[in-house]
N, CA, C and O atoms as a Maestro MAE file, in Angstrom:
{
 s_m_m2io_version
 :::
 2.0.0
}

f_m_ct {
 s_m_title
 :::
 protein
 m_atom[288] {
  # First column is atom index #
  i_m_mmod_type
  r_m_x_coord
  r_m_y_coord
  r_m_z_coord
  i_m_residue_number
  s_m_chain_name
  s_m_pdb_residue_name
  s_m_pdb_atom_name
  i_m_atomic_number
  :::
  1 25 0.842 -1.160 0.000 1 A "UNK " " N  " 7
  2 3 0.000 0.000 0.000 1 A "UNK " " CA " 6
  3 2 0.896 1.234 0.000 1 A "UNK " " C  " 6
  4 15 1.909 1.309 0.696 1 A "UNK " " O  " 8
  5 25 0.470 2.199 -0.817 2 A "UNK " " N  " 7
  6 3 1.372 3.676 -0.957 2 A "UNK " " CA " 6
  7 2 0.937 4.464 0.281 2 A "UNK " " C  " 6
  8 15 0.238 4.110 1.230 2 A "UNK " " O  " 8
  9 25 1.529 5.607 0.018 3 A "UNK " " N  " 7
  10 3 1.266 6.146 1.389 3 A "UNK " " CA " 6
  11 2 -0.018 7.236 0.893 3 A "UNK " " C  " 6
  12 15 -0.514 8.138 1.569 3 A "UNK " " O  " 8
  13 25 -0.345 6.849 -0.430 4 A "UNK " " N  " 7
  14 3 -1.265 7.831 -0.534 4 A "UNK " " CA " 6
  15 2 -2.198 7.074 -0.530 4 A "UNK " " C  " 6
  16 15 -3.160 7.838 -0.599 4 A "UNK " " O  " 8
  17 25 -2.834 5.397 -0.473 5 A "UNK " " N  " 7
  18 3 -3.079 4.554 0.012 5 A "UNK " " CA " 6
  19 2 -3.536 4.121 1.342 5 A "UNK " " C  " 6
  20 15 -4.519 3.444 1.646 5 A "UNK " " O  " 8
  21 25 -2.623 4.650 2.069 6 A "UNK " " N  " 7
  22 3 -3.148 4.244 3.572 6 A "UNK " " CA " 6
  23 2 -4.154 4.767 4.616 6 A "UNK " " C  " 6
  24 15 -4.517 5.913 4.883 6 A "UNK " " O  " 8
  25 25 -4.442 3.729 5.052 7 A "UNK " " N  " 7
  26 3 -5.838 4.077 5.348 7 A "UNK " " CA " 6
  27 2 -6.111 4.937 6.647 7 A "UNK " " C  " 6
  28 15 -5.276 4.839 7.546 7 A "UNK " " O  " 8
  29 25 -7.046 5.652 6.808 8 A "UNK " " N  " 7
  30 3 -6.542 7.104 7.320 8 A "UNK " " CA " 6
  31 2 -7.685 6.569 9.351 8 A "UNK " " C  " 6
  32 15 -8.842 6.237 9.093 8 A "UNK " " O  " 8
  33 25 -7.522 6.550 10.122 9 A "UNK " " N  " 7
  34 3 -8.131 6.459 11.222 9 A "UNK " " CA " 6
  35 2 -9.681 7.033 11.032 9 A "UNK " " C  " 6
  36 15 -9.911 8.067 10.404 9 A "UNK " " O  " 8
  37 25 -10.805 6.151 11.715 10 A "UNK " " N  " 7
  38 3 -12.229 6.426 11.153 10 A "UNK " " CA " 6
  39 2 -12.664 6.259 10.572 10 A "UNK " " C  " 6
  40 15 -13.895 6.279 10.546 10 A "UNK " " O  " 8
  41 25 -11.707 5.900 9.461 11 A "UNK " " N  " 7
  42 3 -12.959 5.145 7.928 11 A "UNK " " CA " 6
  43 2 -13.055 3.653 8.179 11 A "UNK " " C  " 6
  44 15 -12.161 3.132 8.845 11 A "UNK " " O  " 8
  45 25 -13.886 3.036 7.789 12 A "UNK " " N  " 7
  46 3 -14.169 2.020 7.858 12 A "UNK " " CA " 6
  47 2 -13.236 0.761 7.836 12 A "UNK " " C  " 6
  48 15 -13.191 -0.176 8.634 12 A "UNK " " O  " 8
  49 25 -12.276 1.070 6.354 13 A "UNK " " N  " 7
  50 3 -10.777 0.785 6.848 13 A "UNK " " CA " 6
  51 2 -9.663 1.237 7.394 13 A "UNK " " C  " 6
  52 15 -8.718 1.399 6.623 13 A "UNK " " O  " 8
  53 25 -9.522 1.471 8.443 14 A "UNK " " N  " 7
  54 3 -8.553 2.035 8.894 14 A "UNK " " CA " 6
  55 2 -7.323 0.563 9.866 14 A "UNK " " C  " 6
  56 15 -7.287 -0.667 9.916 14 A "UNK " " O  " 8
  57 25 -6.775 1.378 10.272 15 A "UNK " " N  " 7
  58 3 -5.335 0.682 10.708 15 A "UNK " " CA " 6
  59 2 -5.498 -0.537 11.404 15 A "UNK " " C  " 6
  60 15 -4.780 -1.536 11.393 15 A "UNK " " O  " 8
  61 25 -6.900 -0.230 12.213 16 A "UNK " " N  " 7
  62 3 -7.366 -1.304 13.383 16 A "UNK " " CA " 6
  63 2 -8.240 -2.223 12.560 16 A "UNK " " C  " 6
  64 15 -8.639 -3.140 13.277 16 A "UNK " " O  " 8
  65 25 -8.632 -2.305 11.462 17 A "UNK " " N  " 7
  66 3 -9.392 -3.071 10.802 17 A "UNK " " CA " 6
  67 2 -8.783 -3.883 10.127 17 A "UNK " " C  " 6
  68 15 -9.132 -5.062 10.068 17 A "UNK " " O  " 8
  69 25 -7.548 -3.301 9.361 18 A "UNK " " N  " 7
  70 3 -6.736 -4.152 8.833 18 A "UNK " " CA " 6
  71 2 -5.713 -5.025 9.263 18 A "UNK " " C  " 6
  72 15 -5.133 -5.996 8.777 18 A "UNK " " O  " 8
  73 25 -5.658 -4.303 10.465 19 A "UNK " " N  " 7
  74 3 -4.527 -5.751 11.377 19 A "UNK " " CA " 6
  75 2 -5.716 -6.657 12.033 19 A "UNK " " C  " 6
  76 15 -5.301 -7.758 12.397 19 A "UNK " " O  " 8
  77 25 -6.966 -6.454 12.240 20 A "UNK " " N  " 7
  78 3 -8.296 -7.455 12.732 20 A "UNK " " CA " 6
  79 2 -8.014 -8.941 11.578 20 A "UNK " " C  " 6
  80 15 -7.926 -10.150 11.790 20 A "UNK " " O  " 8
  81 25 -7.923 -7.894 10.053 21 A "UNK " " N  " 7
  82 3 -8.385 -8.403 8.744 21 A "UNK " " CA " 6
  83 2 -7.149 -9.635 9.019 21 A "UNK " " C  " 6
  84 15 -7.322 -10.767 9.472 21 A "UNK " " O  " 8
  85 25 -5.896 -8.998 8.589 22 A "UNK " " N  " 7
  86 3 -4.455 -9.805 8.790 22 A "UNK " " CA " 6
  87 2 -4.580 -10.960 9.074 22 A "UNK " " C  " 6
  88 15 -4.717 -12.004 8.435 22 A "UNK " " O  " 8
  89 25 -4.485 -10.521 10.732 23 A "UNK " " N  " 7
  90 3 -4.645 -11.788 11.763 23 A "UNK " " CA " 6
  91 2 -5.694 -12.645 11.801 23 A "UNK " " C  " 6
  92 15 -5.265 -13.751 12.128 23 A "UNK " " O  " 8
  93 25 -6.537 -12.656 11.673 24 A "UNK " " N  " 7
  94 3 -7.702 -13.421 11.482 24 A "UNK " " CA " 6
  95 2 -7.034 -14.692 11.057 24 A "UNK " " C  " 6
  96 15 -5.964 -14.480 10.486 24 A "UNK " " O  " 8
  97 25 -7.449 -16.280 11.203 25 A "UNK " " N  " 7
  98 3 -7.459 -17.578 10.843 25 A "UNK " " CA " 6
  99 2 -7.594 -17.548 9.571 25 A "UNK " " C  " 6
  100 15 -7.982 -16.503 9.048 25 A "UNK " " O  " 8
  101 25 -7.341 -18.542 8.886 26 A "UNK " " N  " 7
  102 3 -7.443 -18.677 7.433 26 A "UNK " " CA " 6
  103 2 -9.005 -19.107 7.420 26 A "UNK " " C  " 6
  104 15 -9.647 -18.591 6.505 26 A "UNK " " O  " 8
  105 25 -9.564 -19.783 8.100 27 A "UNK " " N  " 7
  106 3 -10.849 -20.752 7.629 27 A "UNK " " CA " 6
  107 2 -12.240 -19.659 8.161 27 A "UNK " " C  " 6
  108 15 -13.445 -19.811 7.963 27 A "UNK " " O  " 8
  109 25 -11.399 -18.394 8.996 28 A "UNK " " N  " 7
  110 3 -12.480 -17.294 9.375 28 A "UNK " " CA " 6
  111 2 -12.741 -16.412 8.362 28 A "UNK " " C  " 6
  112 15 -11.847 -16.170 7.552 28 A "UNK " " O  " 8
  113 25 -13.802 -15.895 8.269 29 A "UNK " " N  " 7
  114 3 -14.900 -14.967 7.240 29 A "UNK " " CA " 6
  115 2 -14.607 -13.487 8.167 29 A "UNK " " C  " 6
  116 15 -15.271 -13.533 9.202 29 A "UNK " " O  " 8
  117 25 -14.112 -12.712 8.098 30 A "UNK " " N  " 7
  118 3 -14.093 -11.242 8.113 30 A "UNK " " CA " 6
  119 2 -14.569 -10.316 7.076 30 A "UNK " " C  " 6
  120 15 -14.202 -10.503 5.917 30 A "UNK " " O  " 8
  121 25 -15.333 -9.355 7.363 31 A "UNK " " N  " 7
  122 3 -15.986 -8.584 6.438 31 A "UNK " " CA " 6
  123 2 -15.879 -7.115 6.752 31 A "UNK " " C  " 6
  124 15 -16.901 -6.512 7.080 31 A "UNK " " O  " 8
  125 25 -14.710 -6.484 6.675 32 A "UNK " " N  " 7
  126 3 -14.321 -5.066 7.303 32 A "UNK " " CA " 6
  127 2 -15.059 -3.851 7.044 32 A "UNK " " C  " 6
  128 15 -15.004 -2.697 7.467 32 A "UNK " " O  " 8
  129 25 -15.885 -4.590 6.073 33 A "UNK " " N  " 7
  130 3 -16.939 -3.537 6.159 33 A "UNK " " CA " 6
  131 2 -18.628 -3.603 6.343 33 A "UNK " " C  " 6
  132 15 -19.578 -2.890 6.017 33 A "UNK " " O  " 8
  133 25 -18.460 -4.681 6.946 34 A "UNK " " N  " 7
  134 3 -19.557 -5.103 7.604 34 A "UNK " " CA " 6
  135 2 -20.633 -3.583 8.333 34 A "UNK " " C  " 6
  136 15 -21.700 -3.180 7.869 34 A "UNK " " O  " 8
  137 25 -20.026 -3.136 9.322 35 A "UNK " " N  " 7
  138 3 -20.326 -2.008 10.000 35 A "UNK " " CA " 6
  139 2 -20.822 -0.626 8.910 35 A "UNK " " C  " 6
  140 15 -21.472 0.384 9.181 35 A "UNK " " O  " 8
  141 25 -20.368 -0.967 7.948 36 A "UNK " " N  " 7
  142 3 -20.827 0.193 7.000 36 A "UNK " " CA " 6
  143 2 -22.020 -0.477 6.277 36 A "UNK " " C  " 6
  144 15 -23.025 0.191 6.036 36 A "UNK " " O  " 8
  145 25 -21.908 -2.200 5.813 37 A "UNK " " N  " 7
  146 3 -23.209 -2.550 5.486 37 A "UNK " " CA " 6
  147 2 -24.838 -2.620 6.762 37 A "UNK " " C  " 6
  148 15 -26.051 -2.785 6.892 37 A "UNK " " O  " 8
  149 25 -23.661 -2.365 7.326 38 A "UNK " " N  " 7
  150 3 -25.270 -2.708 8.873 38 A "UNK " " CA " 6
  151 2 -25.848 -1.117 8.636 38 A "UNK " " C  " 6
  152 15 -26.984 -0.938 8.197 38 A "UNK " " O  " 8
  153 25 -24.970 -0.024 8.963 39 A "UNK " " N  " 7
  154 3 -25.732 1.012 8.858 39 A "UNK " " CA " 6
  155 2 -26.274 1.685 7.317 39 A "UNK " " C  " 6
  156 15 -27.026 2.647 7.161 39 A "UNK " " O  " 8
  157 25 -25.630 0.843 6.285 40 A "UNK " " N  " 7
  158 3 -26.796 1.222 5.300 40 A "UNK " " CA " 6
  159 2 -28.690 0.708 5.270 40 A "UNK " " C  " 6
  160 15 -29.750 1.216 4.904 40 A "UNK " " O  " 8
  161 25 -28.171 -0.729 5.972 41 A "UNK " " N  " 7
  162 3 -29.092 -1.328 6.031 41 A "UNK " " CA " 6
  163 2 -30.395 -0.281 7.032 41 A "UNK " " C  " 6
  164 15 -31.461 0.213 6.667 41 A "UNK " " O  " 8
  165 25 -29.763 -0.275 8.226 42 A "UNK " " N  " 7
  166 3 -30.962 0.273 8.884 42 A "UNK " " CA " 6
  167 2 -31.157 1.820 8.749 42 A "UNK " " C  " 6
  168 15 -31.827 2.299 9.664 42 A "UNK " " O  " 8
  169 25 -30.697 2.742 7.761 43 A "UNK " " N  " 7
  170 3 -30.809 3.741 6.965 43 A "UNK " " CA " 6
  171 2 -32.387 3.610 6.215 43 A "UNK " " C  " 6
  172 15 -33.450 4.230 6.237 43 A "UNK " " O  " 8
  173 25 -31.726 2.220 5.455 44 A "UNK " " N  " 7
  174 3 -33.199 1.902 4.449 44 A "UNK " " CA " 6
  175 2 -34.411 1.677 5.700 44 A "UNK " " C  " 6
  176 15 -35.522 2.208 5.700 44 A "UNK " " O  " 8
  177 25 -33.967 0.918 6.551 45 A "UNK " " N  " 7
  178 3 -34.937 0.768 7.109 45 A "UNK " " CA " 6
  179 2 -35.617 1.947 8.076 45 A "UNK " " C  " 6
  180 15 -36.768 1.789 8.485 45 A "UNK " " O  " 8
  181 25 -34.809 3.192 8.437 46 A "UNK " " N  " 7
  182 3 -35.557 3.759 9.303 46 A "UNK " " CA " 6
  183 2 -36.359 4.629 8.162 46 A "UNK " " C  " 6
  184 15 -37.520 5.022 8.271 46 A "UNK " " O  " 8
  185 25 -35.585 4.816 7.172 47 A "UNK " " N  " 7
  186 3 -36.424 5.640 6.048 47 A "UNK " " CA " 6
  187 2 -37.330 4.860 5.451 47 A "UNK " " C  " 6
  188 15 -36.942 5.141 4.317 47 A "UNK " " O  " 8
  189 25 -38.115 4.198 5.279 48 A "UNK " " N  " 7
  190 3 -39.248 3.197 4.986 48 A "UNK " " CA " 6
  191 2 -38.388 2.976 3.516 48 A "UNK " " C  " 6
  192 15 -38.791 3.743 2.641 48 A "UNK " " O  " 8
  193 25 -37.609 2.338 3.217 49 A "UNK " " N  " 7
  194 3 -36.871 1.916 2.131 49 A "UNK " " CA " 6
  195 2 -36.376 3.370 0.722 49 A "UNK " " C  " 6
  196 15 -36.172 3.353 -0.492 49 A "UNK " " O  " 8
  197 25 -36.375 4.283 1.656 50 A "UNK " " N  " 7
  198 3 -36.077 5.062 0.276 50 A "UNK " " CA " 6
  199 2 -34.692 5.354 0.193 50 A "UNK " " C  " 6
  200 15 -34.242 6.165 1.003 50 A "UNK " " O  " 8
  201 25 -33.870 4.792 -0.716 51 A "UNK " " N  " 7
  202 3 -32.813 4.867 -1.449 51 A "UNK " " CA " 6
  203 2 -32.606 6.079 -1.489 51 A "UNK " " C  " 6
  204 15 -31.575 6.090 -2.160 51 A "UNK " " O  " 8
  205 25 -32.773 6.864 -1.319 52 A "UNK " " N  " 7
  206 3 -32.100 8.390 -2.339 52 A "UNK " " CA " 6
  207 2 -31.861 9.313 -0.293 52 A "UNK " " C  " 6
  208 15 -31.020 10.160 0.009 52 A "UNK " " O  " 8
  209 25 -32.829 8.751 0.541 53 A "UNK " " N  " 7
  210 3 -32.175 9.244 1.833 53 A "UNK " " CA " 6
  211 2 -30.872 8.342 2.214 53 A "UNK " " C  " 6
  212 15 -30.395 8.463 3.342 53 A "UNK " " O  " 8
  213 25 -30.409 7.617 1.463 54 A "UNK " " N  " 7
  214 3 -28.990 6.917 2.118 54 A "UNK " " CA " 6
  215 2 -28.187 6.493 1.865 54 A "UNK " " C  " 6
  216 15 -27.388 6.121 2.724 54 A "UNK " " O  " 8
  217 25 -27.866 8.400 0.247 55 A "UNK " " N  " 7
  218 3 -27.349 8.086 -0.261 55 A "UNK " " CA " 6
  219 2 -25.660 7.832 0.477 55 A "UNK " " C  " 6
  220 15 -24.827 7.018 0.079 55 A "UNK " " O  " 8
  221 25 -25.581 8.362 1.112 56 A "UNK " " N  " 7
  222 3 -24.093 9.189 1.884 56 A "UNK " " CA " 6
  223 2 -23.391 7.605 2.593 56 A "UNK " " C  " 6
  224 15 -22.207 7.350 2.813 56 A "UNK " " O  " 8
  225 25 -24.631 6.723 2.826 57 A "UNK " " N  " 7
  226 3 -24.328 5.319 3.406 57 A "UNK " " CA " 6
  227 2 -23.926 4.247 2.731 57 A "UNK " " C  " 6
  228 15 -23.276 3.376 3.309 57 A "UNK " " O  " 8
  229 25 -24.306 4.130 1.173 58 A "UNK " " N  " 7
  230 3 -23.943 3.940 -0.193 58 A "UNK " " CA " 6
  231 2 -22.745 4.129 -0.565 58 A "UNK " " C  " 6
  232 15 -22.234 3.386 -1.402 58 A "UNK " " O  " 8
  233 25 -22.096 5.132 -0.025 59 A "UNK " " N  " 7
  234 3 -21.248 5.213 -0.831 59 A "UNK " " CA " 6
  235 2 -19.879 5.200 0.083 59 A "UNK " " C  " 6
  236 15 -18.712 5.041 -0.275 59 A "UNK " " O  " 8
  237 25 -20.347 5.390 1.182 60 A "UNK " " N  " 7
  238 3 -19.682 4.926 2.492 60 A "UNK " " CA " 6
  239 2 -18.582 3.420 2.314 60 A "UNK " " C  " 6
  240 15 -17.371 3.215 2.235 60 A "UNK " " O  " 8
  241 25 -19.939 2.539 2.312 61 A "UNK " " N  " 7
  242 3 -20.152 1.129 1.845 61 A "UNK " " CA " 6
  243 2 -19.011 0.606 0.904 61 A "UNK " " C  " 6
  244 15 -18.147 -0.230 1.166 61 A "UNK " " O  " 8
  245 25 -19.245 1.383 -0.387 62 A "UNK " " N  " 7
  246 3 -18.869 1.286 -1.473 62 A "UNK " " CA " 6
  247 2 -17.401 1.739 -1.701 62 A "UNK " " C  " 6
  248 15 -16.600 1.234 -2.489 62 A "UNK " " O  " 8
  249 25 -17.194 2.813 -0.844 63 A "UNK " " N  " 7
  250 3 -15.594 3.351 -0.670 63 A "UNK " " CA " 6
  251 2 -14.778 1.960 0.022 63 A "UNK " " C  " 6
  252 15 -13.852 1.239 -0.349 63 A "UNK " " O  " 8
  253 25 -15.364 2.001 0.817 64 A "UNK " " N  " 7
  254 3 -15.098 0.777 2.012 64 A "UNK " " CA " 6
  255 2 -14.625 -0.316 1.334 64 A "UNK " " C  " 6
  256 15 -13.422 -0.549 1.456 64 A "UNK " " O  " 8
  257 25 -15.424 -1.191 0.509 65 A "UNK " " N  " 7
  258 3 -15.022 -1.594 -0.457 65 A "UNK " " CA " 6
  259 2 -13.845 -1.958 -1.240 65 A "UNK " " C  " 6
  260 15 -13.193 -3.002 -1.259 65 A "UNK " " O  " 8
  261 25 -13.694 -0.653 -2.003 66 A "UNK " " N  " 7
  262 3 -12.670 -0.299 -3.103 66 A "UNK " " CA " 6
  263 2 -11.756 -0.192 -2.118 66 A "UNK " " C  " 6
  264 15 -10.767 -0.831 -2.476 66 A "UNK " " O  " 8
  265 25 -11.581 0.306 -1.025 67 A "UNK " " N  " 7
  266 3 -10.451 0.010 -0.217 67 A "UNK " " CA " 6
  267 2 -9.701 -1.642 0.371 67 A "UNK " " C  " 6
  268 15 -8.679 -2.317 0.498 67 A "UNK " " O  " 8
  269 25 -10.533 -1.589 0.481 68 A "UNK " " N  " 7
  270 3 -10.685 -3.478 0.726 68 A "UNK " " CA " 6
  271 2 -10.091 -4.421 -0.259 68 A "UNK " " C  " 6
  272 15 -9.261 -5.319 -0.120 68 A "UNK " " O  " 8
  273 25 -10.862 -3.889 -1.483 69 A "UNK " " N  " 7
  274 3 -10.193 -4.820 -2.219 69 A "UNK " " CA " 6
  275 2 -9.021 -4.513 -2.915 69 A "UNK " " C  " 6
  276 15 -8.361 -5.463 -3.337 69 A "UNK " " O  " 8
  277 25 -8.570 -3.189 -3.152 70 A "UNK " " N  " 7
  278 3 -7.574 -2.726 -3.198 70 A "UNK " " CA " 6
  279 2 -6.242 -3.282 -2.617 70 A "UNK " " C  " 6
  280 15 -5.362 -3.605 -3.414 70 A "UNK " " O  " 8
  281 25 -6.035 -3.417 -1.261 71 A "UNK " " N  " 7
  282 3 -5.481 -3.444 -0.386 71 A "UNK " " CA " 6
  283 2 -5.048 -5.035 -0.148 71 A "UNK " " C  " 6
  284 15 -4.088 -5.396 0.532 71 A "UNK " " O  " 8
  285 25 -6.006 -5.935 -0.888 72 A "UNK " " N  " 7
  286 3 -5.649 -6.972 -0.668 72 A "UNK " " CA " 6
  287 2 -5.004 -7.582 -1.967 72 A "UNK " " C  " 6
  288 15 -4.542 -8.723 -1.949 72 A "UNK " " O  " 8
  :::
 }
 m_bond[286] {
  # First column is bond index #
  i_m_from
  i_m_to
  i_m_order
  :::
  1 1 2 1
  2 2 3 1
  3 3 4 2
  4 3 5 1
  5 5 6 1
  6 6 7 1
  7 7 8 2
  8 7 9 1
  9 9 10 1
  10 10 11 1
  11 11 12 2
  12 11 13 1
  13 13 14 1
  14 14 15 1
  15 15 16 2
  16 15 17 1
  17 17 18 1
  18 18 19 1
  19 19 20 2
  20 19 21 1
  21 21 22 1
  22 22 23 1
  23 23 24 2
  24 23 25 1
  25 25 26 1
  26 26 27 1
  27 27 28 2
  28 27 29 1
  29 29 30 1
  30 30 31 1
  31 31 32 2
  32 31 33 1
  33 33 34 1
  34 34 35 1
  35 35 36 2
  36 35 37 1
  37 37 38 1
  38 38 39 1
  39 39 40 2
  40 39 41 1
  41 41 42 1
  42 42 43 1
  43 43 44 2
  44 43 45 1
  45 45 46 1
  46 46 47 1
  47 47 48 2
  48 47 49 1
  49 49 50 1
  50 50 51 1
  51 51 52 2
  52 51 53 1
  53 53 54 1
  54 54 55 1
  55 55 56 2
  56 55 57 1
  57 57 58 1
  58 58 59 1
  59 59 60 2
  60 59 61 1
  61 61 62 1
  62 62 63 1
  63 63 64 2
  64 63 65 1
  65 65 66 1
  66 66 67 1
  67 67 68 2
  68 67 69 1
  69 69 70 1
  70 70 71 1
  71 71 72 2
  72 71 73 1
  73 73 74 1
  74 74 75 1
  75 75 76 2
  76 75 77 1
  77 77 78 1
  78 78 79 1
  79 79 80 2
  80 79 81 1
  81 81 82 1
  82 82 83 1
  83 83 84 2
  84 83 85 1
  85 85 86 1
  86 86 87 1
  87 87 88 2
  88 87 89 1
  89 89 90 1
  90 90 91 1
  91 91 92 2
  92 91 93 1
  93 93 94 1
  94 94 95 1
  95 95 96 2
  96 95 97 1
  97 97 98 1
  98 98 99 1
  99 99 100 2
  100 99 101 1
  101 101 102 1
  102 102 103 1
  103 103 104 2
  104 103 105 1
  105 105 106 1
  106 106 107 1
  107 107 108 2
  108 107 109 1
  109 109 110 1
  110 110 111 1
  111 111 112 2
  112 111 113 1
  113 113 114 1
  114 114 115 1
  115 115 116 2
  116 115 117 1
  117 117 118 1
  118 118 119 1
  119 119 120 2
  120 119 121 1
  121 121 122 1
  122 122 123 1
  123 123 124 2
  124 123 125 1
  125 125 126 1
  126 126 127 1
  127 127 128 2
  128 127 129 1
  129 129 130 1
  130 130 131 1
  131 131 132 2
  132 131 133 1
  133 133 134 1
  134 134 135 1
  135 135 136 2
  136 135 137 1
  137 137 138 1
  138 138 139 1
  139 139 140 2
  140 139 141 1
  141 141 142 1
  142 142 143 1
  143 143 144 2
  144 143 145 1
  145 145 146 1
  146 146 147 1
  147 147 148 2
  148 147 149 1
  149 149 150 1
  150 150 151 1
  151 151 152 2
  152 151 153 1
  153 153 154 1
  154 154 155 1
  155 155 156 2
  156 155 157 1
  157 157 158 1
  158 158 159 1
  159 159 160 2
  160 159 161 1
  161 161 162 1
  162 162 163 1
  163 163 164 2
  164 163 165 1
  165 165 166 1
  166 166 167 1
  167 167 168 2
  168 167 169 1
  169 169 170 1
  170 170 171 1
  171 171 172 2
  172 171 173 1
  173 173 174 1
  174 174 175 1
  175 175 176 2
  176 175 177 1
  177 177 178 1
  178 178 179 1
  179 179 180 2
  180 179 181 1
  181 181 182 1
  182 182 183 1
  183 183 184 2
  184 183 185 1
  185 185 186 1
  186 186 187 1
  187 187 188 2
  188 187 189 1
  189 189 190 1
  190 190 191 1
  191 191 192 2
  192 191 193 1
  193 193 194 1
  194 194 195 1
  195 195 196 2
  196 195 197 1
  197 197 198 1
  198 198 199 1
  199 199 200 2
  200 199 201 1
  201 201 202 1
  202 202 203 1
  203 203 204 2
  204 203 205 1
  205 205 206 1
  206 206 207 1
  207 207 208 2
  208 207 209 1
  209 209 210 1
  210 210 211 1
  211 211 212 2
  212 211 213 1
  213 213 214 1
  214 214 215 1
  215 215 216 2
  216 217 218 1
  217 218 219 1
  218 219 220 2
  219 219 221 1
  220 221 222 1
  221 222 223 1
  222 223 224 2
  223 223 225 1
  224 225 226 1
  225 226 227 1
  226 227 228 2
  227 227 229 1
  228 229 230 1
  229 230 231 1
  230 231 232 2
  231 231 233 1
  232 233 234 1
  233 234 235 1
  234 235 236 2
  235 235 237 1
  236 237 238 1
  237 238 239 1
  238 239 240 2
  239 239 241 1
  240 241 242 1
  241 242 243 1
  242 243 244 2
  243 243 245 1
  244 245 246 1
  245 246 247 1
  246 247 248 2
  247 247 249 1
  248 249 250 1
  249 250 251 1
  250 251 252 2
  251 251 253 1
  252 253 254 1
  253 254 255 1
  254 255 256 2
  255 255 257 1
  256 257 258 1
  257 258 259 1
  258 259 260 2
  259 259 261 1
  260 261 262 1
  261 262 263 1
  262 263 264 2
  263 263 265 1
  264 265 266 1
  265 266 267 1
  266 267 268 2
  267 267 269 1
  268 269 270 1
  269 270 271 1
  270 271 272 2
  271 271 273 1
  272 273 274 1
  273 274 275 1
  274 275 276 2
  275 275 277 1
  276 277 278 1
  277 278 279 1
  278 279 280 2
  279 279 281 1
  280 281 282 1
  281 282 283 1
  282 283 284 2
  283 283 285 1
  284 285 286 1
  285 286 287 1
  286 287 288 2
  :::
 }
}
């Protein structure tokens, strides 16, 4: 990872997520961005499913992501 790359404290990936990710067992399921899919989820849900209030959680998600897989 570059240093323009690295992942900055507070985002979803950050420093503590990725040494969680690391260490983890081989035969364990980690999902580092789990926490960003939970709160999109109940976004939709407190907004009676409307997409366009969550958006900011979307893309949250989705950064989260591209970092993720980036990185690996």
């Amino acid at each position: 990872m570059t240093s323009k790359d690295t992942p900055e404290e507070g985002t979803p990936w950050d420093k503590k997520t990725s040494e969680k990710f690391e260490s983890k067992r081989l035969s364990e399921y980690y999902d580092p961005c789990q926490e960003a899919a939970n709160r999109s989820l109940k976004c939709l849900h407190r907004n009676g499913g409307d997409r366009e209030m969550c958006t900011d959680y979307f893309q949250a998600y989705r950064d989260c992501k591209k970092q993720w897989v980036s990185a690996i």
